[in-house]
C-alpha positions in Angstrom: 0.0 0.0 0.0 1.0 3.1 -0.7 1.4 6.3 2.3 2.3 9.7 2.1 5.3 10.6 4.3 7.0 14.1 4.6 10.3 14.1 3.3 12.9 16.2 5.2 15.6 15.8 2.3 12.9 17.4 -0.1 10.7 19.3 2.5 7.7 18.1 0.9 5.2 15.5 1.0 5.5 12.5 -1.1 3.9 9.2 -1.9 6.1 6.4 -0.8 6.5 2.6 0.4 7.0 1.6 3.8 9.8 -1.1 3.9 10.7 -1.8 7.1 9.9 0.2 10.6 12.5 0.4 13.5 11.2 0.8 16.9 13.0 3.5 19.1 12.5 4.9 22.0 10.9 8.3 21.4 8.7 6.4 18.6 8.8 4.3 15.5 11.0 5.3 12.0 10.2 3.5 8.8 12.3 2.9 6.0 10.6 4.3 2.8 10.8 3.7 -1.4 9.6 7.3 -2.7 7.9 6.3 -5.7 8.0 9.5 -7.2 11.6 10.3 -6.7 13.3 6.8 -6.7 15.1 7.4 -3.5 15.0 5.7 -0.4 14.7 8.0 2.9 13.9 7.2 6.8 10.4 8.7 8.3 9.4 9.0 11.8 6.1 7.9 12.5 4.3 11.0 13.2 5.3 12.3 9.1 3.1 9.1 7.9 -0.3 9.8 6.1 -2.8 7.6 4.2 -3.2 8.6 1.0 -6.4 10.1 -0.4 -8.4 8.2 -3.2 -7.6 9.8 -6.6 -4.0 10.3 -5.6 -3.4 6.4 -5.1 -4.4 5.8 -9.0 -1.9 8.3 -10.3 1.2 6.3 -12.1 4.6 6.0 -10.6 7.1 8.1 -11.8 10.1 5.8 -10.4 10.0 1.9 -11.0 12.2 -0.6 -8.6 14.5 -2.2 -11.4 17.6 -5.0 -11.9 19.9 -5.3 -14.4 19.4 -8.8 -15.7 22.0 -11.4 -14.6 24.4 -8.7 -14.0 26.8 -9.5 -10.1 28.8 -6.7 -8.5 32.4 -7.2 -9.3 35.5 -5.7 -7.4 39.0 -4.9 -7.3 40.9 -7.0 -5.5 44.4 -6.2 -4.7 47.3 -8.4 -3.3 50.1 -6.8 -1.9 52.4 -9.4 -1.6 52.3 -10.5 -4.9 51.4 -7.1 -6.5 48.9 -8.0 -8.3 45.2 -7.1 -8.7 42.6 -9.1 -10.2 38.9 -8.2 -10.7 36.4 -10.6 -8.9 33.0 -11.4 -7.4 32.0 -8.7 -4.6 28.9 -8.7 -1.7 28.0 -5.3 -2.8 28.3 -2.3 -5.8 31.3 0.1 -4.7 30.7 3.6 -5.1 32.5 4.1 -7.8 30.5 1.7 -9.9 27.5 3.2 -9.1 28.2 6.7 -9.7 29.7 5.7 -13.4 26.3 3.7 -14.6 24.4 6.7 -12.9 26.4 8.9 -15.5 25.7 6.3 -18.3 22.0 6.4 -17.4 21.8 10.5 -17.7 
């Protein structure tokens, strides 16, 4: 389903989905997809709203996507030996991610 949370990176209202929700103690903070903006952002509870009727029919702007068959590689280095080889990693590194943004634009 999807909410409206208030952004405080945007300072705005936006239509998002909750992901997960983290009890603290002075409340609750939920991790959110913003739909519209295709980022990810962390809401306290009290900036959660449900969302009006004609508003929840409206399209998505931002789609969740995978590149198909495509694993996170890495530099490894060995400074022993002095070599470096590229292999399988956990996770993108930054710099990765930054250069298919640029391809993407």
């Amino acid at each position: 389903q999807v909410y409206v949370v208030f952004s405080e990176e945007l300072q705005c209202w936006c239509r998002a989905l909750v992901e997960s929700v983290r009890r603290q103690a002075n409340g609750c903070q939920l991790g959110c997809f913003l739909v519209d903006y295709a980022k990810y952002c962390s809401v306290a509870s009290e900036n959660i709203r449900v969302l009006a009727g004609a508003f929840a029919k409206i399209p998505y702007r931002a789609r969740k996507c995978r590149l198909h068959c495509t694993k996170p590689l890495t530099l490894h280095i060995d400074y022993c030996e002095n070599t470096a080889k590229i292999g399988p990693a956990k996770r993108w590194d930054t710099a990765a991610i930054q250069h298919f943004r640029k391809l993407v634009e």
